[in-house]
GUTOR-398155 format. One record per residue (C-alpha): residue in three letters; chain; x, y, z. Coordinates in nm, 2 decimals. Each point is the difference from the previous one (the first is absolute). Layout:
@type:ALA&mol:A&px:X&py:Y&pz:Z
...
END
This chain:
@type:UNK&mol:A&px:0.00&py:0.00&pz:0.00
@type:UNK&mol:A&px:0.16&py:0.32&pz:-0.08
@type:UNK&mol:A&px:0.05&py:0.27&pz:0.28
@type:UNK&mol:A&px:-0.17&py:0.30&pz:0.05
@type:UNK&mol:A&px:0.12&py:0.33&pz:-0.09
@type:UNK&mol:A&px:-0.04&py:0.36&pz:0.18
@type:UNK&mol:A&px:-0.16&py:0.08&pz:-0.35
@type:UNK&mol:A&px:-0.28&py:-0.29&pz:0.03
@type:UNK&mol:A&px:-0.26&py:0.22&pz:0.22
@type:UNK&mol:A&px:0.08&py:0.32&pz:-0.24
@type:UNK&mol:A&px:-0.10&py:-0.21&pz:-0.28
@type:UNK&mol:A&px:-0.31&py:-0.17&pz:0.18
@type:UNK&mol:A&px:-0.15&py:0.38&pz:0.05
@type:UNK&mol:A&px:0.07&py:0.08&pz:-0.34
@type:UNK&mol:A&px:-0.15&py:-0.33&pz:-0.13
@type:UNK&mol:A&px:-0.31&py:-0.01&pz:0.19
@type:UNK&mol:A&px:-0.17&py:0.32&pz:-0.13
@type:UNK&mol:A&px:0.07&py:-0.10&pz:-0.37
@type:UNK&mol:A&px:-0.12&py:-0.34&pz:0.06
@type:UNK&mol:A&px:-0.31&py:0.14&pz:0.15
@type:UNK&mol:A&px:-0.03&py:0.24&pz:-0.30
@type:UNK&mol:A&px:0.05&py:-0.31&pz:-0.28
@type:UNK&mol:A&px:-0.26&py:-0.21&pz:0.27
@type:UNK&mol:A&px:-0.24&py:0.38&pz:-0.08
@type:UNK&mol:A&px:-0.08&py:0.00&pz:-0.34
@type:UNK&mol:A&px:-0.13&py:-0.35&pz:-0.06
@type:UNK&mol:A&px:-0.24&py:0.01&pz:0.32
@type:UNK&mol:A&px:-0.12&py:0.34&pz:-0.14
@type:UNK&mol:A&px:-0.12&py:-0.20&pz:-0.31
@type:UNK&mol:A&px:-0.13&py:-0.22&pz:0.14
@type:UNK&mol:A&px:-0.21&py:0.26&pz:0.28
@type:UNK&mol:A&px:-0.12&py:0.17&pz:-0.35
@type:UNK&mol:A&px:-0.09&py:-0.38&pz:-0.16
@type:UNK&mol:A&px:-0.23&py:-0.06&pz:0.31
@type:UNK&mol:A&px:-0.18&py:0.37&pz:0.01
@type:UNK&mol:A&px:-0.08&py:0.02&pz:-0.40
@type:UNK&mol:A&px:-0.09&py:-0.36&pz:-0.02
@type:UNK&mol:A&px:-0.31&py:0.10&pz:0.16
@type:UNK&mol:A&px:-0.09&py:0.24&pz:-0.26
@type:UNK&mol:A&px:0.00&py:-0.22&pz:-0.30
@type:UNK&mol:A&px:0.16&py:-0.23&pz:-0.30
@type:UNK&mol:A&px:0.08&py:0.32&pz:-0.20
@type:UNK&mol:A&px:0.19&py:0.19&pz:0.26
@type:UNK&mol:A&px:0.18&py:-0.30&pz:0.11
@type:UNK&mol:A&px:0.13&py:-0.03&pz:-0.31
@type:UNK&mol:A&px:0.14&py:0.37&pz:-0.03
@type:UNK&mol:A&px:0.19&py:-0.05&pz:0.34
@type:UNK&mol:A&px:0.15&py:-0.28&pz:-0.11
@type:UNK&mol:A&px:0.13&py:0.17&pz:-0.28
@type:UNK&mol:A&px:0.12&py:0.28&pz:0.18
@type:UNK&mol:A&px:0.12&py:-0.23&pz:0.27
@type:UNK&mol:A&px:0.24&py:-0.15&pz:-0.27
@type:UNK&mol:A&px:0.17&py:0.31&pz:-0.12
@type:UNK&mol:A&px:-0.02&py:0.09&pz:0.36
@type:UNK&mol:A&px:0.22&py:-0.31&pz:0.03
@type:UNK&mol:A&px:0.19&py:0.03&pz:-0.29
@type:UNK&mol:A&px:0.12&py:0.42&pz:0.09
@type:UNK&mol:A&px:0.11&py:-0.12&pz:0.34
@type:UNK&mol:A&px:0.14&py:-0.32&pz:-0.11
@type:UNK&mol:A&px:0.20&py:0.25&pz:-0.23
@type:UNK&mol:A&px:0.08&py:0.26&pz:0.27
@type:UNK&mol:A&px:0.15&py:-0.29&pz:0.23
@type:UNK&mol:A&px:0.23&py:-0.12&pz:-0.28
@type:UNK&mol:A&px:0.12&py:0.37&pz:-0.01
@type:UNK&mol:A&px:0.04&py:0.07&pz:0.32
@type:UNK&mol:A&px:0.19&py:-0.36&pz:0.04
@type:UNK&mol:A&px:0.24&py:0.08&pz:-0.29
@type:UNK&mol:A&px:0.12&py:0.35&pz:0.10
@type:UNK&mol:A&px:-0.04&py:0.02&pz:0.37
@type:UNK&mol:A&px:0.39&py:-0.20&pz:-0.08
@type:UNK&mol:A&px:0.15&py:0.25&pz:-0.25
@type:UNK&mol:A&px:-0.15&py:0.31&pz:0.29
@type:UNK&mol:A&px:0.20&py:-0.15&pz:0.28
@type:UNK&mol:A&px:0.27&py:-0.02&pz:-0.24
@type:UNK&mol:A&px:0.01&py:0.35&pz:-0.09
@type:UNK&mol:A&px:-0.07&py:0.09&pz:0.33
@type:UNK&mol:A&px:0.33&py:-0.14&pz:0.13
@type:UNK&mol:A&px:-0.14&py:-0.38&pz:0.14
END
C-alpha cells in the first residue's frame, strides 16, 4: 500500500467539490426528467433533447478543462 503524503488531504478538498459538481449535473436531469414527465409525451421528448446537448456541452467543457488545466500549471510555474 503506498504511504500517505502531506499533499493527500489538500488534494481530498480539492477533489470533493469537483466530484460533487460531475455527481450535479446528471441528478439535475434527472430532477427535470421526473417534473416534465408529468406534463406529457411531447414535452418529454424536447427535454430529452435538450438534456443530450446538455450532456454533450458539458461533456465537452470537462474534456477542456481536463486538457488545459496541465499546460496552466505549467505556465504558471508547477
Amino acid at each position: 500500500m503506498p504511504r500517505r503524503t502531506p499533499y493527500d488531504r489538500e488534494i481530498l478538498l480539492l477533489a470533493l467539490p469537483a466530484l460533487g459538481a460531475l455527481a450535479a449535473e446528471p441528478l439535475y436531469l434527472l430532477a427535470d426528467t421526473a417534473i416534465v414527465g408529468h406534463l406529457g409525451t411531447p414535452q418529454l421528448a424536447a427535454l430529452a433533447l435538450a438534456s443530450t446537448l446538455l450532456t454533450g456541452l458539458a461533456t465537452f467543457c470537462n474534456f477542456l478543462t481536463y486538457g488545459v488545466t496541465a499546460q496552466v500549471a505549467r505556465l504558471s510555474g508547477a
